[in-house]
C-alpha positions as CSV (number, residue, x, y, z in Angstrom):
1,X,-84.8,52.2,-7.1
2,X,-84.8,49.5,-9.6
3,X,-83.1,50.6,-13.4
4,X,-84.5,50.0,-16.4
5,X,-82.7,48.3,-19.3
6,X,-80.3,50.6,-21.1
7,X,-80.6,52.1,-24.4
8,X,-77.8,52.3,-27.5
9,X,-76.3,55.6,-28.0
10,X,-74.2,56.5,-30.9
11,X,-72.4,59.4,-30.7
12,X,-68.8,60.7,-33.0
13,X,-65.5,59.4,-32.2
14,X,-62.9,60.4,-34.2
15,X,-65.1,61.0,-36.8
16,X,-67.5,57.6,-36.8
17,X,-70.3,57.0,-34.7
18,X,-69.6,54.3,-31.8
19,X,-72.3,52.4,-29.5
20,X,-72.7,52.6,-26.1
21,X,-75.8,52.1,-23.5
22,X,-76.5,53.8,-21.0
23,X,-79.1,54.2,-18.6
24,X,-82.4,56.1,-20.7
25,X,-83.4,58.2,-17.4
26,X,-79.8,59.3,-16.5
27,X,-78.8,60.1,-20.3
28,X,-81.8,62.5,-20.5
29,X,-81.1,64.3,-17.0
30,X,-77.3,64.7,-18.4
31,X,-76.8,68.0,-20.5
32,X,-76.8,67.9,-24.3
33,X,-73.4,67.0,-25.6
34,X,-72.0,68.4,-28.5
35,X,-72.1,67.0,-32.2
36,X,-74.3,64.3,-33.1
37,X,-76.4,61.5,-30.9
38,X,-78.6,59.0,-32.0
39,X,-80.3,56.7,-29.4
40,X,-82.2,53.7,-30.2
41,X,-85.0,52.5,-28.0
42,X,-88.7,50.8,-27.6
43,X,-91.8,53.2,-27.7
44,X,-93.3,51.5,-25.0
45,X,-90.5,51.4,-22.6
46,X,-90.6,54.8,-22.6
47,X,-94.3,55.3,-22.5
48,X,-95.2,53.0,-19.8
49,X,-92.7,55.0,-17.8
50,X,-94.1,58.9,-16.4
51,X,-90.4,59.8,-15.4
52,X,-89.0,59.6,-18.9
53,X,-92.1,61.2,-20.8
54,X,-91.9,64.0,-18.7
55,X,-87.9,64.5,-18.9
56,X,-88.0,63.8,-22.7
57,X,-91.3,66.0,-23.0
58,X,-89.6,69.1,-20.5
59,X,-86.1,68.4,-21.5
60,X,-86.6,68.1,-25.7
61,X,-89.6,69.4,-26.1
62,X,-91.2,66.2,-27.4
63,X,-95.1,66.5,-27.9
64,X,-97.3,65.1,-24.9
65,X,-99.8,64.2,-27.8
66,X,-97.0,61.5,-29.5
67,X,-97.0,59.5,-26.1
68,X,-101.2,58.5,-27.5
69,X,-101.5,55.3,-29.2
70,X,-103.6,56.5,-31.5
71,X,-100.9,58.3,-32.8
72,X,-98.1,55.8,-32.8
73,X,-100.5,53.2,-34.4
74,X,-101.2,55.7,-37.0
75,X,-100.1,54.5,-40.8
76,X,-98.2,58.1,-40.5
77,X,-97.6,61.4,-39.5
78,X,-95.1,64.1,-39.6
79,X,-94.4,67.7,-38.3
80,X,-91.9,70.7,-37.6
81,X,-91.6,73.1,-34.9
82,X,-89.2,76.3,-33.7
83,X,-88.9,76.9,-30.1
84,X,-87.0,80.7,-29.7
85,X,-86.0,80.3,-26.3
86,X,-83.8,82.9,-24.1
87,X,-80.8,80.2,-25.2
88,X,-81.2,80.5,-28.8
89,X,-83.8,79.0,-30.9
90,X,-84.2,75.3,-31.1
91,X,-85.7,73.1,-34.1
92,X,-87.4,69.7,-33.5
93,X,-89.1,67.2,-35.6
94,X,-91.2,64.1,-35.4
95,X,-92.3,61.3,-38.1
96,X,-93.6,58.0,-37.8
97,X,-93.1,55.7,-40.7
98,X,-95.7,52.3,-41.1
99,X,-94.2,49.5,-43.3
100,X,-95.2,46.3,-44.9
101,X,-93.1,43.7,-45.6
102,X,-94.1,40.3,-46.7
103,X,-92.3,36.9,-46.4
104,X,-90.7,35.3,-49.4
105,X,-93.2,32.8,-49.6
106,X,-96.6,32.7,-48.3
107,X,-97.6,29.9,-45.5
108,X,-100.5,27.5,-46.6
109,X,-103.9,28.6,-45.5
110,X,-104.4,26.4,-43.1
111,X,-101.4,26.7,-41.2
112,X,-101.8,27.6,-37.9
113,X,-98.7,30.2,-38.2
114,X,-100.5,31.7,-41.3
115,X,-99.4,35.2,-40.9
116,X,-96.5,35.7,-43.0
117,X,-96.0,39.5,-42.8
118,X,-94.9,41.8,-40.3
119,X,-95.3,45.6,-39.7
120,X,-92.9,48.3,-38.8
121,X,-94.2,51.2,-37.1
122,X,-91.1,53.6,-36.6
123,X,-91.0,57.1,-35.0
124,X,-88.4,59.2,-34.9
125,X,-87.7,62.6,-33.2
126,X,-85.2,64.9,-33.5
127,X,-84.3,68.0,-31.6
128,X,-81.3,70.2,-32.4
129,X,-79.9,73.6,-31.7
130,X,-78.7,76.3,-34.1
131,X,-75.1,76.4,-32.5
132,X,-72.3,76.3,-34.4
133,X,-71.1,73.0,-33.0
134,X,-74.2,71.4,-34.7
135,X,-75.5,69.5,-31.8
136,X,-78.8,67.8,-31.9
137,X,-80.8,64.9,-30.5
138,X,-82.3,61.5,-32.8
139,X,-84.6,59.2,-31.2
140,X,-85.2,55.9,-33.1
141,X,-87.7,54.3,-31.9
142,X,-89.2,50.3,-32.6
143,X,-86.6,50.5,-35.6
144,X,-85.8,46.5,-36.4
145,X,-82.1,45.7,-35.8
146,X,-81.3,46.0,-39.5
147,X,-82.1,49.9,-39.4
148,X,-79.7,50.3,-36.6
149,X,-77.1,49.0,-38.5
150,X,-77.3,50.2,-42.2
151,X,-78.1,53.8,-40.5
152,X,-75.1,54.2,-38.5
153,X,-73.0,52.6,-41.6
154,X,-74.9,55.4,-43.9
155,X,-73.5,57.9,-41.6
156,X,-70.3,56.7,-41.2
157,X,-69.5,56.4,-44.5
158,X,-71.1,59.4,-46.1
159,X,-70.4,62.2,-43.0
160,X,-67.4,63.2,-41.7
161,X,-67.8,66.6,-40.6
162,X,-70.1,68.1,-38.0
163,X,-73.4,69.1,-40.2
164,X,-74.2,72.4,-41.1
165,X,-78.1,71.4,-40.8
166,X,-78.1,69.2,-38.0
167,X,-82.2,68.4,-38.4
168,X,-82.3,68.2,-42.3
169,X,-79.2,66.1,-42.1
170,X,-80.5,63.8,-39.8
171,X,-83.9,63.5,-41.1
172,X,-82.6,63.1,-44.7
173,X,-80.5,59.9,-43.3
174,X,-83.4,58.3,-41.5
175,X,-85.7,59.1,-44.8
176,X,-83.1,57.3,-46.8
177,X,-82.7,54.1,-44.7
178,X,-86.8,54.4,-44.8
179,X,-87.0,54.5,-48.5
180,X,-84.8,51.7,-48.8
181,X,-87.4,49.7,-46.7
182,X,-90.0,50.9,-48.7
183,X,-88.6,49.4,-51.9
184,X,-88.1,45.9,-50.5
185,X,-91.1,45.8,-49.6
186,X,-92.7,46.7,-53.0
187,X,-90.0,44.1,-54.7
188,X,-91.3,41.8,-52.4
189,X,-94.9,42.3,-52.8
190,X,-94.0,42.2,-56.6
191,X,-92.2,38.7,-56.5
192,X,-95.6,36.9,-55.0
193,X,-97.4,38.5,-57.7
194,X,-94.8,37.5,-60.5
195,X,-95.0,33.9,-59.1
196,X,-98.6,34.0,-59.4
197,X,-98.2,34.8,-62.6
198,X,-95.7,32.3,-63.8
199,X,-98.0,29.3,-61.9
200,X,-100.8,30.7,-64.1
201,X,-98.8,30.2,-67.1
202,X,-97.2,26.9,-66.6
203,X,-101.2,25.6,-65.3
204,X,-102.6,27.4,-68.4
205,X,-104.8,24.1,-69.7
206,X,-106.0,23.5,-66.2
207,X,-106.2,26.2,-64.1
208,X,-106.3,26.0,-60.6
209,X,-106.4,29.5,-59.0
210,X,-106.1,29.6,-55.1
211,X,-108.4,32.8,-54.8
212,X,-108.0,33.0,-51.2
213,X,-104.5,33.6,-52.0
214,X,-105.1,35.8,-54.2
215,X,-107.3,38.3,-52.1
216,X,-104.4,37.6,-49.6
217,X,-102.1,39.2,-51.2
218,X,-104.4,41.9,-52.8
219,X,-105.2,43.2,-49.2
220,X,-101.5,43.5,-48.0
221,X,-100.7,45.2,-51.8
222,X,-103.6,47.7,-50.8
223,X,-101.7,48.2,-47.6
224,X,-98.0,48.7,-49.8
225,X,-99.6,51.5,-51.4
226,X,-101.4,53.1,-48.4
227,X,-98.4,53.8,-46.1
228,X,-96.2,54.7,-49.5
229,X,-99.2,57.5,-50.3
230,X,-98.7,58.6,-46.6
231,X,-95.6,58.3,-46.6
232,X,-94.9,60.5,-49.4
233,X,-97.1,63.5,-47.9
234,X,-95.1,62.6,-44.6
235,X,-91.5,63.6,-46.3
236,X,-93.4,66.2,-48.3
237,X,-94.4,67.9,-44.7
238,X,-90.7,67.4,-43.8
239,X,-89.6,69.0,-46.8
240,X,-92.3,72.2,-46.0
241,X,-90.7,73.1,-42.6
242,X,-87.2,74.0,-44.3
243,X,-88.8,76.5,-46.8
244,X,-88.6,79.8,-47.2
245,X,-90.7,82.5,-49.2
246,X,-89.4,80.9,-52.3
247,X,-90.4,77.7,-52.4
248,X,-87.6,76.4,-54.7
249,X,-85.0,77.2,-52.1
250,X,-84.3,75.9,-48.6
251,X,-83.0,77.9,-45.8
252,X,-79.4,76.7,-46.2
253,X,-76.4,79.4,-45.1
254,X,-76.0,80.9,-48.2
255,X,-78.5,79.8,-50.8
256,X,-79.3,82.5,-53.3
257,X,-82.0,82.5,-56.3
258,X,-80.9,80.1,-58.4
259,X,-78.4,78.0,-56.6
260,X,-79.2,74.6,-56.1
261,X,-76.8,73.5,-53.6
262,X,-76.3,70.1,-52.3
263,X,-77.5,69.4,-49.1
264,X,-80.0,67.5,-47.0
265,X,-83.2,69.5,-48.4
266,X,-82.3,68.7,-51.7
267,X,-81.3,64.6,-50.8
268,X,-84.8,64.7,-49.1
269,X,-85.9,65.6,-52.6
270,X,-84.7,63.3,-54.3
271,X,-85.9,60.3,-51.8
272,X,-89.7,62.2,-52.0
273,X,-89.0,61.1,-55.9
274,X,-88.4,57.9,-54.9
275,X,-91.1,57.0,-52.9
276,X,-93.7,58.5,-55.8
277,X,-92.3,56.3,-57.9
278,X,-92.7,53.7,-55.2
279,X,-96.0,54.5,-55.0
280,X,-96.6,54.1,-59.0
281,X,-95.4,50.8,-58.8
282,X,-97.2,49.5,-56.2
283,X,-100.5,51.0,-57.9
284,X,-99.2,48.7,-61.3
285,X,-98.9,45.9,-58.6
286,X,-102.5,46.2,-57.4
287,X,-103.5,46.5,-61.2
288,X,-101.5,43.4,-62.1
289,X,-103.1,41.2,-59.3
290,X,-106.5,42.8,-60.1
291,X,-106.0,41.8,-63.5
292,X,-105.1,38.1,-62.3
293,X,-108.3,37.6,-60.3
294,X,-110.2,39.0,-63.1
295,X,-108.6,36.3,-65.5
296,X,-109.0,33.4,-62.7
297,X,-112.6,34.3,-62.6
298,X,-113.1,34.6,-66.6
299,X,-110.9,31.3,-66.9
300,X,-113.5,29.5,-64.2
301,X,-116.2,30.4,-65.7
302,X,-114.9,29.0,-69.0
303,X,-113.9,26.0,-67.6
304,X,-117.9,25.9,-65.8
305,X,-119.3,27.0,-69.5
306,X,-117.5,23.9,-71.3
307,X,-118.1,21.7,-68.8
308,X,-122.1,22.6,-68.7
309,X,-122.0,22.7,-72.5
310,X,-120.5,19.1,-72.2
311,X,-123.2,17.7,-69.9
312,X,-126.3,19.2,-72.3
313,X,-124.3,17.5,-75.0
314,X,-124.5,14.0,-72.8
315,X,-128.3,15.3,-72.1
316,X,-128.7,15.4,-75.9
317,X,-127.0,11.8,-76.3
318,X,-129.9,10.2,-73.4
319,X,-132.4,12.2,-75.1
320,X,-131.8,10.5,-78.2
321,X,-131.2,7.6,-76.7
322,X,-134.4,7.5,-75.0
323,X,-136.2,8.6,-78.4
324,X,-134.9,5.5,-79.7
325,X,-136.0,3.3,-77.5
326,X,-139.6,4.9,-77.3
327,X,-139.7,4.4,-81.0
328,X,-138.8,0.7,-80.2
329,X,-141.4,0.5,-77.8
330,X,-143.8,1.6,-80.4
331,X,-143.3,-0.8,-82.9
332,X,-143.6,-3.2,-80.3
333,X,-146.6,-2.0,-79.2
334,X,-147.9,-1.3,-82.9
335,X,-146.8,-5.5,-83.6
336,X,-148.7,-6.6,-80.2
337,X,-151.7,-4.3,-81.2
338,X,-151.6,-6.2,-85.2
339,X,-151.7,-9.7,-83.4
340,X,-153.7,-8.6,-80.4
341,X,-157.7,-9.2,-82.3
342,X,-156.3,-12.5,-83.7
343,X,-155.3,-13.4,-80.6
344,X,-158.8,-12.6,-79.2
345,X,-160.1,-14.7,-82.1
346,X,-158.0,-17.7,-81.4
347,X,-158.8,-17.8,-77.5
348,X,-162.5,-17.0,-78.4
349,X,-163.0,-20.1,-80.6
350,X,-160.4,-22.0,-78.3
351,X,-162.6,-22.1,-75.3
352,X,-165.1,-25.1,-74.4
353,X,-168.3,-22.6,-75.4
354,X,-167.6,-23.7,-79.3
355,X,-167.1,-27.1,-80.5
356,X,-167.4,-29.0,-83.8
357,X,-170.2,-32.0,-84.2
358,X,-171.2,-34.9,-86.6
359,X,-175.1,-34.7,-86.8
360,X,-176.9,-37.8,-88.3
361,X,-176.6,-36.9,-92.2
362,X,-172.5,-36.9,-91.3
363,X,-172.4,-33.3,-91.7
364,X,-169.7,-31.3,-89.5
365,X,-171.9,-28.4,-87.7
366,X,-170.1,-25.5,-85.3
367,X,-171.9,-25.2,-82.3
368,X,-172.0,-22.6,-79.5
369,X,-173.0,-23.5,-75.5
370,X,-175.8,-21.9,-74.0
371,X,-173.3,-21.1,-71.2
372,X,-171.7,-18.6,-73.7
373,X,-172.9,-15.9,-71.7
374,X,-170.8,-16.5,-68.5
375,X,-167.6,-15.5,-70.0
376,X,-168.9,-11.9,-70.7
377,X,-170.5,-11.5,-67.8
378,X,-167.0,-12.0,-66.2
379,X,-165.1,-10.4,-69.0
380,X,-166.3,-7.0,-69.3
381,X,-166.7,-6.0,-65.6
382,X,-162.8,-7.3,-65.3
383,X,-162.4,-5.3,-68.2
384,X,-163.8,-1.7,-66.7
385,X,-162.6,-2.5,-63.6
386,X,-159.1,-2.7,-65.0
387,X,-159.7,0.2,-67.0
388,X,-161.0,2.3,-64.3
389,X,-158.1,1.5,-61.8
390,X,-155.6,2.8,-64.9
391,X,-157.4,5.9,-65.5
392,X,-157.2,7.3,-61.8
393,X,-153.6,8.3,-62.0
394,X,-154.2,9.5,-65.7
395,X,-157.3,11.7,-65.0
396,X,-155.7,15.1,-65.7
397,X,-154.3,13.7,-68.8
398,X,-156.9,12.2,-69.9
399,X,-159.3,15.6,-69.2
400,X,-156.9,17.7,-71.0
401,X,-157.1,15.2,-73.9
402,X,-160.9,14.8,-73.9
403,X,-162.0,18.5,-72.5
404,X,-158.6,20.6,-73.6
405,X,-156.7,22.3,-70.8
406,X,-157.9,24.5,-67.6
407,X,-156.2,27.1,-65.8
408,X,-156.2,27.2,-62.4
409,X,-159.3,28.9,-60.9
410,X,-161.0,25.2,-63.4
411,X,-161.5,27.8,-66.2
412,X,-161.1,25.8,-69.2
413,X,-158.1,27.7,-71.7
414,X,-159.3,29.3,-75.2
C-alpha cells in the first residue's frame, strides 16, 4: 500500500513545541496524546483521500459537511459543538478564515502575469477533551509557511504551562496569527492607494489617471472589507460558544460576577476589537479610492471642458476670419459690379458694328451696321442659358427668396 506524504506535528517538549512528520493516516489511528498537538497539512490531501475523512470524521468528530467545497471556498464560517460521550464530554471547533493580500506593486496591465494578489483560504479545527491534562487536537490547514512559523513562535513564547482551556487557548492563538494577516493586508491595500495619491499630486497640472488601475484596486479593496466583515461575525461566533447565562462572563474555572480574568475569551476579545477596527479602515480605504476615481473623472472632464472651450475659441478665430474675407470678397464684388456697365459700354462701342465716318461736307458722323442685330441674337440666349444652368443648384434658395419658405408637406410657412 503506497503512503502518502507526511504531515508536521508539533507537540511540547520540555515546554516548547517541536516538529515532526509523521504519516497523516497512522497519526490519526494512534490514540490522543496528552498536552497539546498542532498538525499542519493540505485540505485537499485529505479530502481526496476516503480513509482519512472518515478516521478524522469517526475519530474527532470533524463535520462530514466541512469535506464540501462549497464550504471550504466560502469567504468564512465558524461553529462550536459539545459531544458528552460515556468518556467525558468533548468540545470541538471549526473556522475558516479568507484573506487578501496584495503585492507591493501592481504588474502592468498588459502583462501576461497580471495577477498580483493571492488568496488564503485557512481552516482550522480543533477538538479537545475536558481532562485535566488539557489535551486537545489543532488542524491547520492550507496555512502559508509564514503561519506555521510565527504560530508555533507565538506559542512558544507566550505558553509554558499546559492550558486550562485547551480550545479557547488554541483558538485565541490561531485568531491572533489571523488578525495579524488581516492587518497586512489592509496596510497593503492602503500603500497602493497612498501611491495613487501621491502620483496624483506630483501629475497635478496634467493628469494622467490609469482608471483601469484604479477599479483594480477598488475590487480587491471591496474584497479587504468583505472577508474582515465575515471575519469579524466568524470570531464573534467563536466568542458565543464560551458563554454562559451572563453574557459578560466566560465559562472559565472560577469566574464570578464581576471578575474579568485573563484568559483566552477575553484575548479573543480584544482581537474581535481589532479586526472592527480593521474593518473601519478598510471602509476609509474604499472611501479614499472612491474619492480618487471621482476626482480623476471631475479632473478629465475639466481637462475635456478647456480643451472644447479652446477649439470653439479657434472656431471663433476661422469664423472671423472667414467674415473677413467675405467682406473682402464683397468689396471686390461691389468694385467689379461699379466698372462692370462701363465695361459693357466700352466693348459695346469697341466692336466693328459702330464706327466713325467723314461724309462729303467733312463732318465726322457715328454710324451703326445693319448687322447690329447678330450680336444680341447671340448675346442674350448665352445669357439665359448661363443663367438657367446657375439657377438649378440654387432653386430652393432662390424659391425661399422669391416665394418665402415651405414646410415639408410644400405648405408654404406663415
Amino acid at each position: 500500500m503506497q503512503r502518502m506524504d507526511k504531515v508536521n506535528v508539533y507537540a511540547p517538549v520540555n515546554g516548547r513545541f517541536q516538529k515532526r512528520e509523521d504519516d497523516p493516516e497512522e497519526f490519526l489511528q494512534k490514540p490522543l496524546r496528552p498536552g497539546v498537538q498542532i498538525i499542519f497539512a493540505s485540505w485537499n490531501r485529505f479530502q481526496q483521500s476516503q480513509s482519512l475523512t472518515e478516521l478524522l470524521s469517526s475519530h474527532y468528530k470533524y463535520p462530514a459537511q466541512l469535506w464540501d467545497k462549497m464550504h471550504h471556498e466560502s469567504n468564512g464560517y465558524a461553529g462550536n459543538a459539545t459531544h458528552n460521550l460515556s468518556s467525558g464530554q468533548l468540545n470541538t471547533s471549526w473556522f475558516h478564515f479568507l484573506i487578501k493580500q496584495l503585492d507591493e506593486r501592481p504588474l502592468p496591465s498588459g502583462s501576461p502575469d497580471h495577477k498580483w494578489y493571492r488568496w488564503y483560504e485557512m481552516s482550522f479545527y480543533v477538538y479537545s477533551t475536558n481532562n485535566t491534562t488539557g489535551d486537545a487536537l489543532l488542524f491547520c490547514f492550507d496555512t502559508p509557511s509564514g503561519f506555521q512559523s510565527e504560530l508555533i513562535e507565538l506559542l512558544n513564547t507566550t505558553r509554558s504551562d499546559p492550558p486550562k482551556e485547551p480550545l479557547a487557548f488554541l483558538q485565541s492563538s490561531v485568531v491572533g496569527v489571523v488578525v495579524k494577516m488581516y492587518d497586512e493586508s489592509v496596510w497593503r491595500a492602503r500603500d497602493h492607494i497612498r501611491r495613487i495619491e501621491m502620483e496624483r499630486s506630483v501629475k497635478a497640472e496634467t493628469p494622467d489617471f490609469d482608471f483601469e488601475q484604479l477599479h483594480e484596486v477598488a475590487r480587491h479593496v471591496i474584497h479587504i472589507c468583505e472577508v474582515l466583515e465575515v471575519s469579524v461575525d466568524s470570531v464573534q461566533e467563536l466568542l458565543n460558544g464560551h458563554r454562559t447565562i451572563n453574557p459578560a462572563l466566560c465559562d472559565c474555572p472560577g469566574v464570578s460576577d464581576g471578575d474579568k480574568p485573563n484568559c483566552p475569551h477575553n484575548e479573543m476579545r480584544f482581537w474581535l476589537r481589532m479586526l472592527r477596527n480593521f474593518f473601519r479602515r478598510a471602509e476609509s480605504l474604499k472611501l479614499r479610492l472612491q474619492n480618487e476615481i471621482n476626482l480623476g473623472f471631475n479632473k478629465v472632464v475639466q481637462r475635456d471642458s478647456k480643451a472644447t472651450i479652446q477649439i470653439a475659441s479657434e472656431t471663433m478665430s476661422i469664423s472671423r476670419a472667414a467674415k473677413s474675407d467675405s467682406a473682402s470678397m464683397k468689396t471686390i464684388a461691389v468694385v467689379t459690379l461699379a466698372f462692370l456697365p462701363a465695361t459693357f459700354v466700352s466693348t459695346v462701342f469697341s466692336m466693328s458694328f459702330f464706327e466713325l465716318s467723314v461724309d462729303e461736307q467733312g463732318a465726322t458722323q457715328w454710324n451703326m451696321s445693319d448687322q447690329f442685330w447678330i450680336y444680341w441674337a447671340i448675346a442674350a440666349p448665352l445669357t439665359f442659358m448661363t443663367l438657367a444652368i446657375w439657377s438649378i443648384p440654387q432653386r430652393n434658395e432662390l424659391i425661399n427668396i422669391f416665394f418665402g419658405p415651405k414646410d415639408k408637406q410644400g405648405k408654404q410657412m406663415v
